[in-house]
C-alpha positions as CSV (number, residue, x, y, z in Angstrom):
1,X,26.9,-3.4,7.4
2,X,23.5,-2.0,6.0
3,X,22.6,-4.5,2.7
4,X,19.3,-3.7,0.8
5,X,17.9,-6.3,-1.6
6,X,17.0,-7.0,-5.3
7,X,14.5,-9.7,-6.0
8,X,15.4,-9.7,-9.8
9,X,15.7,-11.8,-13.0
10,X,18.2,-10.0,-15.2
11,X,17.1,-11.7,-18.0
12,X,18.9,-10.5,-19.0
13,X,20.7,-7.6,-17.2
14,X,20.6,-4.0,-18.7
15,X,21.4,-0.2,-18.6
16,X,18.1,-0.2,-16.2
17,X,19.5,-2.4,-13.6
18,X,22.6,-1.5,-13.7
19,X,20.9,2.3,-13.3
20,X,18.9,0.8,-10.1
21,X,22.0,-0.5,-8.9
22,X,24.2,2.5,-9.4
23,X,21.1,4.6,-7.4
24,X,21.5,2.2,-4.3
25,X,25.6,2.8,-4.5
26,X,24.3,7.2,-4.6
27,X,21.1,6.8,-2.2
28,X,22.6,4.6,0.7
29,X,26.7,5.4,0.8
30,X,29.5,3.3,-1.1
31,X,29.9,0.8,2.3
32,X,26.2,-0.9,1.9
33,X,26.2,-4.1,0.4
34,X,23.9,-5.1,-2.4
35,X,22.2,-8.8,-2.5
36,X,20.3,-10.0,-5.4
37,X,18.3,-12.7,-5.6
38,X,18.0,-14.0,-9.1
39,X,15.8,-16.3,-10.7
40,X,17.5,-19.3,-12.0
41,X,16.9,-21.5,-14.9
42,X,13.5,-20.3,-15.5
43,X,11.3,-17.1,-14.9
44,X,8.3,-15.9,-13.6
45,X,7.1,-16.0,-17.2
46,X,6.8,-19.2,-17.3
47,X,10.3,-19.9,-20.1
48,X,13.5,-20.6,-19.6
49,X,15.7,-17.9,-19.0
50,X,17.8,-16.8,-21.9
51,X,21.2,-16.9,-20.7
52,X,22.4,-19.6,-18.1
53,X,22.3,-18.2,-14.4
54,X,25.7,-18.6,-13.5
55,X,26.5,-16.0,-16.4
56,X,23.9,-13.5,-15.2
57,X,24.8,-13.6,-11.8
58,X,28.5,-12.7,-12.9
59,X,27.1,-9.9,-15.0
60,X,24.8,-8.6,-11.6
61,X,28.8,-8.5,-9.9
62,X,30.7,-6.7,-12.3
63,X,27.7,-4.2,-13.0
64,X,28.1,-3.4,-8.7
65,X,26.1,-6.2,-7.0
66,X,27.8,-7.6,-4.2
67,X,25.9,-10.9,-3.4
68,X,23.9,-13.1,-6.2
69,X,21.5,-15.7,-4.3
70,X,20.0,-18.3,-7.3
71,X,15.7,-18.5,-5.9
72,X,14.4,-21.7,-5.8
73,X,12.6,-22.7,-9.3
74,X,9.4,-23.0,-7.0
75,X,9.7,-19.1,-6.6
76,X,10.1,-18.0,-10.1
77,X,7.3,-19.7,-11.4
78,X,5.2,-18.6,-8.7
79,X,2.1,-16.0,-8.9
80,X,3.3,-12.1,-8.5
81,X,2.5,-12.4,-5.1
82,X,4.4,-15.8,-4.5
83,X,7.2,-14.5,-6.1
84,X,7.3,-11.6,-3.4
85,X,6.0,-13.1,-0.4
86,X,8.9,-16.0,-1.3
87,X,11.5,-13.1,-1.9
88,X,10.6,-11.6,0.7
89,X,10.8,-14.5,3.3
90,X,14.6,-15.2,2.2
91,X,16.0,-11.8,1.8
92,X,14.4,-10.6,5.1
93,X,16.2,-11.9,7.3
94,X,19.6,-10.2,6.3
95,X,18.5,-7.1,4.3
96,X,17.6,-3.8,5.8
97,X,15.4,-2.5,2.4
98,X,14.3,-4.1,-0.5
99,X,14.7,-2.1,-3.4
100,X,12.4,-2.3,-6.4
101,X,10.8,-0.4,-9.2
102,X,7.7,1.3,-9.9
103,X,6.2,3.5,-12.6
104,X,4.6,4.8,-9.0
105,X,7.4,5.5,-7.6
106,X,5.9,6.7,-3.8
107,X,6.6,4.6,-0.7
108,X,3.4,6.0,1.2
109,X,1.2,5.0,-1.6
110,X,1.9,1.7,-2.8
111,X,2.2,0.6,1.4
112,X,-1.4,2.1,1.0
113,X,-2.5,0.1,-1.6
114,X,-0.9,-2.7,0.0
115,X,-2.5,-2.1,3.2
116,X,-5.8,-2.4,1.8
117,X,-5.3,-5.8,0.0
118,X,-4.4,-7.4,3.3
119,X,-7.1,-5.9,4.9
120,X,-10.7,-7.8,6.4
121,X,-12.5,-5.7,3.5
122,X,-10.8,-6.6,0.2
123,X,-11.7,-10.2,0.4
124,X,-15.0,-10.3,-0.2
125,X,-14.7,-6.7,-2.5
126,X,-12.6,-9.0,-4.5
127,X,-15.2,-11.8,-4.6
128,X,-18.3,-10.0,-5.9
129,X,-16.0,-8.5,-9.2
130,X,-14.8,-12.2,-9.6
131,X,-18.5,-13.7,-9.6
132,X,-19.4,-10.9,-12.5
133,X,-16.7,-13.0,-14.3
134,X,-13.9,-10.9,-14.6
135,X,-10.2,-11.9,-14.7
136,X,-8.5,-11.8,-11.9
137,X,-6.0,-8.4,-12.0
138,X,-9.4,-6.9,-13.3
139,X,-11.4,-7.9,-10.6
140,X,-8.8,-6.5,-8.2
141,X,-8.7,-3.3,-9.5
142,X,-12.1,-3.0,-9.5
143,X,-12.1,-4.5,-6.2
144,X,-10.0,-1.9,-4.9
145,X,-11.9,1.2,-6.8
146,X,-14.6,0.1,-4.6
147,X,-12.8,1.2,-1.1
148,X,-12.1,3.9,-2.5
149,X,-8.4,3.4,-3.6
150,X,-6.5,4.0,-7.2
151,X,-7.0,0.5,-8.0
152,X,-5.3,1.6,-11.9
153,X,-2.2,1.6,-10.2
154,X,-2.0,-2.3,-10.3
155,X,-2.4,-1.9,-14.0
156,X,1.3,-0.8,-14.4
157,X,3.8,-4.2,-14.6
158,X,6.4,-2.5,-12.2
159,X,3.5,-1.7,-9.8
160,X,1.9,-4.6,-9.4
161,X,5.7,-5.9,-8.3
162,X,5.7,-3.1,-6.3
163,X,2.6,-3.4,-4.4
164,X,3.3,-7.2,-3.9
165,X,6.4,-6.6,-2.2
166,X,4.9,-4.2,0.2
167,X,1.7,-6.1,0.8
168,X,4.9,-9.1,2.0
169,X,6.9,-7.0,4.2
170,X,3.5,-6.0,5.9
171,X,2.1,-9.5,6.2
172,X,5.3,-10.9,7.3
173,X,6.3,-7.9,9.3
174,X,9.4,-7.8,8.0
175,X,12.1,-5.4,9.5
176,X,12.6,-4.7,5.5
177,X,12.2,-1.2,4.3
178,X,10.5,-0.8,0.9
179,X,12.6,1.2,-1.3
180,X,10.8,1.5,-4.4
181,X,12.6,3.7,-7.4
182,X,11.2,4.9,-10.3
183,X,11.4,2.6,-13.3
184,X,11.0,4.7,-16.6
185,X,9.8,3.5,-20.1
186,X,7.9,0.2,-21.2
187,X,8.4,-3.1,-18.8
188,X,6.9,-4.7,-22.7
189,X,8.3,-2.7,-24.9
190,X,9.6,-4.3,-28.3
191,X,12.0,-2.1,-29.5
192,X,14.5,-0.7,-26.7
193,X,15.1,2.4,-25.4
194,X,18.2,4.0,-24.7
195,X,18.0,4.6,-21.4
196,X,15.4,2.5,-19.7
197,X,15.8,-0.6,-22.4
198,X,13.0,-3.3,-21.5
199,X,14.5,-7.0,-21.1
200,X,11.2,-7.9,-23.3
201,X,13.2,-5.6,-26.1
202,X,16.7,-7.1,-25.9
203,X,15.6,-10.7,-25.7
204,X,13.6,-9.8,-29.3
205,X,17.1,-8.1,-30.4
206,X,19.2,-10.8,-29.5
207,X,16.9,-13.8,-30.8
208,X,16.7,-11.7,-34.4
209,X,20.7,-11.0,-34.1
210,X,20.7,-7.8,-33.5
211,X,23.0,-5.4,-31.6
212,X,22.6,-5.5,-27.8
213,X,25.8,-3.6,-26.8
214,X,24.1,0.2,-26.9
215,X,21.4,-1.1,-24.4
216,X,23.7,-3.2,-21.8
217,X,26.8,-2.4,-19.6
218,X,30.6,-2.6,-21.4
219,X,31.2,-5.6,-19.0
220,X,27.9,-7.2,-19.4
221,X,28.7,-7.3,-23.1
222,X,32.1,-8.9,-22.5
223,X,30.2,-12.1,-20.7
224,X,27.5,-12.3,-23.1
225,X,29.8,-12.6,-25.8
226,X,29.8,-16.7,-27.0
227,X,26.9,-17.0,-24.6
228,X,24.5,-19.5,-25.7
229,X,20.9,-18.4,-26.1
230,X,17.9,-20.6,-24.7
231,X,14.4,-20.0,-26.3
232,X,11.4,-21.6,-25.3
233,X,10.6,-22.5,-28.8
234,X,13.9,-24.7,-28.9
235,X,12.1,-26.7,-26.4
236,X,8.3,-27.0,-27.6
237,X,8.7,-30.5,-28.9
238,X,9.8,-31.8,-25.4
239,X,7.1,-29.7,-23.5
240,X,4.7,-31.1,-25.8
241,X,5.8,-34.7,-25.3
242,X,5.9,-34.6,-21.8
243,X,1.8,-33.1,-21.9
244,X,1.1,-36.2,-24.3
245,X,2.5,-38.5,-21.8
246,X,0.7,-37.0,-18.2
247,X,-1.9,-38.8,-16.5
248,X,-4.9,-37.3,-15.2
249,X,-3.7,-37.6,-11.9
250,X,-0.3,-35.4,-12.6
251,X,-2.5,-32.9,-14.3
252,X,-4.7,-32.4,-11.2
253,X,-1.9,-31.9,-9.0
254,X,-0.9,-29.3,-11.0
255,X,-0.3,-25.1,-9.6
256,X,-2.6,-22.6,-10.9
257,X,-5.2,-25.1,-11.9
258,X,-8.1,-24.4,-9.8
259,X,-12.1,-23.7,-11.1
260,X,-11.3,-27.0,-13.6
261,X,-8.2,-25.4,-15.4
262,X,-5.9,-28.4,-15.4
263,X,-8.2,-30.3,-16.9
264,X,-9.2,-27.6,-19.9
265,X,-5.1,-28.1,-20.1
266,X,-5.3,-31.9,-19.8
267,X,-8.2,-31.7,-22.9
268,X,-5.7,-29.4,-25.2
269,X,-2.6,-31.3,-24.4
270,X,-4.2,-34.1,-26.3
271,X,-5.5,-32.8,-29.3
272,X,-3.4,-29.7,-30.3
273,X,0.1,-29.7,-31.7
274,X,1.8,-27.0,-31.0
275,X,2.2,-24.8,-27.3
276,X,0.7,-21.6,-28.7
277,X,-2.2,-23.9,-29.5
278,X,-2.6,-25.4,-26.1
279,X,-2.6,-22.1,-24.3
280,X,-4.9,-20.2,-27.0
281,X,-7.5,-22.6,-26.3
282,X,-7.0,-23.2,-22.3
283,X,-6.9,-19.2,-22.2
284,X,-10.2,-17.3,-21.1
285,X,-11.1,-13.8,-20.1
286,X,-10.8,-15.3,-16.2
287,X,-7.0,-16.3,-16.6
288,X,-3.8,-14.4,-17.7
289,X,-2.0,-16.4,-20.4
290,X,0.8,-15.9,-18.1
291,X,-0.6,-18.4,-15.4
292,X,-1.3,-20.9,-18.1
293,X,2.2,-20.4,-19.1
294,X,3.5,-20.9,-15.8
295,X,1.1,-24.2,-15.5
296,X,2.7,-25.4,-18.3
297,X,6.2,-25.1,-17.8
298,X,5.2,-26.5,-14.1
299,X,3.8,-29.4,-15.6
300,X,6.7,-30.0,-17.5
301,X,9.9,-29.4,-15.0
302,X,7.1,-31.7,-12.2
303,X,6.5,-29.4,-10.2
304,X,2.8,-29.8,-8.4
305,X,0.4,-27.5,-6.4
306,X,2.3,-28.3,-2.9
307,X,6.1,-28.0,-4.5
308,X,4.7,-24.2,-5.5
309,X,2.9,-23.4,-1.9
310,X,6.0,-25.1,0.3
311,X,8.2,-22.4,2.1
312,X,11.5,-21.6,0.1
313,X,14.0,-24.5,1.2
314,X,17.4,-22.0,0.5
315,X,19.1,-20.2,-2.0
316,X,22.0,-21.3,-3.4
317,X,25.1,-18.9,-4.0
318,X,25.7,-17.9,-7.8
319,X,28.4,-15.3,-7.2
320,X,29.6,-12.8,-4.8
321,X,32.6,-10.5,-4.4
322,X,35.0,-10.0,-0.6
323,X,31.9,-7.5,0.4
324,X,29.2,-10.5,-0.2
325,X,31.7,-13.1,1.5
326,X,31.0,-10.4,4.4
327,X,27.3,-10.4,3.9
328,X,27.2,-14.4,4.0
329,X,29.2,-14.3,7.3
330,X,26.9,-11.7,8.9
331,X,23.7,-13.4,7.7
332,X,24.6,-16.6,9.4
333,X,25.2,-15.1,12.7
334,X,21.8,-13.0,12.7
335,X,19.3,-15.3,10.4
336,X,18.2,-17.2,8.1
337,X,21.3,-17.7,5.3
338,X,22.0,-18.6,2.0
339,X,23.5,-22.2,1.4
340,X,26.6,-21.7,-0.6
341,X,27.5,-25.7,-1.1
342,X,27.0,-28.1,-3.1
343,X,24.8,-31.7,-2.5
344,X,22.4,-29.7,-0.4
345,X,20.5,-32.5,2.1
346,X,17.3,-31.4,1.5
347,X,14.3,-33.0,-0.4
348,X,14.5,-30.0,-2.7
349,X,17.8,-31.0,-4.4
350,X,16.4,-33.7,-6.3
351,X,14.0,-31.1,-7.6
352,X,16.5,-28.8,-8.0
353,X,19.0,-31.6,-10.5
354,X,16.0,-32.1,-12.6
355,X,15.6,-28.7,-13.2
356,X,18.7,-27.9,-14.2
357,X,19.0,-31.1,-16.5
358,X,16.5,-30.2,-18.3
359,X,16.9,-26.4,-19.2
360,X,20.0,-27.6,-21.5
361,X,17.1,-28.7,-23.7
362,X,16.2,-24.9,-24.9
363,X,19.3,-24.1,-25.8
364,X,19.2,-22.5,-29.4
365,X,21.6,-25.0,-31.5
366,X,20.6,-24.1,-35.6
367,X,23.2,-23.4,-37.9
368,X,22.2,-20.1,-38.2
369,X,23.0,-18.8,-34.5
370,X,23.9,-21.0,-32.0
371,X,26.0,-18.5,-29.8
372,X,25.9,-14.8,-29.7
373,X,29.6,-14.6,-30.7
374,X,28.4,-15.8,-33.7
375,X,25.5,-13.2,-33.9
376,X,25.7,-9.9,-36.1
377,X,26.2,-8.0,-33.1
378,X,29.8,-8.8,-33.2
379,X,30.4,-8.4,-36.7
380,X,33.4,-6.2,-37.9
């Protein structure tokens, strides 16, 4: 059986996945099986996810996924290019193509692109734009401008995905295909759009009480109905007690800390009072607000520098149909596979109950909207 692969969040899952997955079904026959492999309790963003994962994964099945693998914490909050070299690693050994999309929707391109940042000559391109003290994805563009390539590519959200996924399957030499499609409208965009809805749009909508249904599939809106919502907000006060309480030794051991970061973060744990605080002040034009982001949430779930670079330990199954029970059983007779058990003996579990004891602490509990069944969006 031919599978091709979805490294994915669903965060939650629209009319634009269920489009991309829809385009697999047309593009590679009704017999190929379809394996997603979803962040779990928390994304790359460095939040918790808005639904809980086992509800996401069952929305990925009934919208015509076959196999839902849950990536290890340790994934999702990695860099763009963790994310997809980690992705990459575990799907690669079962899938045929990876599927993804792109506002640059061209295979040739992006493995060009891709090419060139693996290359001898984009190292020390890179370094002389960083030493002018520019931010990183700046830098890179620039970086790449300079060899003569469309470094404004990697100034597209969906792109820089895109390109990190192929710049994997090349380093890795992966048998994986790339399969990039192209992903219409705004990856940020606040207010949805009909066709191409961004998650960024329907996590505003739901968290105001608005009505998701025109923007999601019918049988995606059947699950979310009574699901709770999770907002990082809900759990500020514990993120900021935990930073109170860390010891200069836990700070420097945090990910994404290089250059003297942690302890800028270390500094603005201990005077401000509030999360938009902290990273306002930690931020600069070197670093994203999303790595600081990430280096917070890491410091609060534990997780240190080496927990973030260590190879994926497994990915746990969230759901699957009778064509993903066939995937699992072909996967373990050709590579690497999925665990789909519980009490997993491996270091990693202990990380792994922590993290999911702790999510429960976003959940959205006020009077005023505790569930979405009791959201606007199904009023009569």
């Amino acid at each position: 059986m031919k599978t091709v692969g979805i490294i994915c969040e669903y965060d939650p899952l629209h009319l634009g996945h269920k489009k991309q997955l829809d385009t697999i079904r047309a593009l590679e026959g009704p017999d190929c099986g379809i394996v997603c492999l979803m962040s779990g309790d928390f994304v790359q963003r460095g939040k918790p996810a808005i639904m809980e994962k086992s509800l996401r994964a069952r929305a990925a099945i009934l919208s015509g996924a076959d196999l839902v693998l849950e990536a290890p914490t340790t994934l999702s909050l990695s860099s763009a290019e963790g994310f997809a070299a980690k992705g990459v690693s575990i799907l690669g050994g079962f899938c045929h193509k990876l599927c993804f999309g792109a506002e640059t929707a061209q295979k040739e391109t992006l493995l060009s692109i891709a090419q060139a940042l693996v290359s001898d000559a984009f190292p020390p391109a890179l370094r002389r734009e960083l030493d002018q003290g520019r931010s990183f994805p700046v830098a890179r563009t620039a970086a790449l401008g300079s060899l003569g390539l469309d470094g404004a590519i990697l100034t597209l959200p969906n792109n820089i995905l895109a390109v990190e996924y192929c710049k994997a399957i090349l380093s890795q030499q992966s048998a994986m295909e790339p399969m990039p499609i192209h992903r219409p409208g705004s990856y940020h965009a606040a207010v949805p759009d009909p066709s191409a809805p961004s998650a960024t749009s329907l996590r505003q909508l739901l968290y105001a009480g608005g009505d998701i249904r025109p923007f999601v599939p019918e049988s995606a809106v059947q699950l979310y109905h009574g699901a709770a919502l999770h907002s990082l907000a809900s759990g500020e006060r514990a993120i900021l007690y935990r930073l109170r309480t860390m010891t200069e030794q836990e700070f420097a051991t945090l990910p994404y800390g290089s250059e003297g970061l942690w302890r800028k973060l270390m500094h603005a744990s201990r005077t401000e009072a509030s999360l938009e605080a902290i990273a306002t002040d930690v931020k600069s034009k070197r670093y994203t607000r999303t790595r600081i982001d990430r280096m917070i949430m890491c410091a609060f779930l534990g997780l240190t520098e080496a927990d973030i670079q260590a190879p994926p330990p497994y990915a746990r199954v969230l759901a699957l149909n009778d064509k993903g029970r066939q995937i699992l059983n072909m996967a373990r007779k050709h590579g690497p596979f999925p665990n789909a058990g519980e009490g997993v003996d491996h270091p990693y579990q202990a990380i792994e109950d922590r993290i999911g004891a702790l999510y429960g602490l976003f959940a959205i509990s006020t009077p005023e909207a505790p569930t979405i069944k009791e959201r606007v969006m199904y009023s009569r």
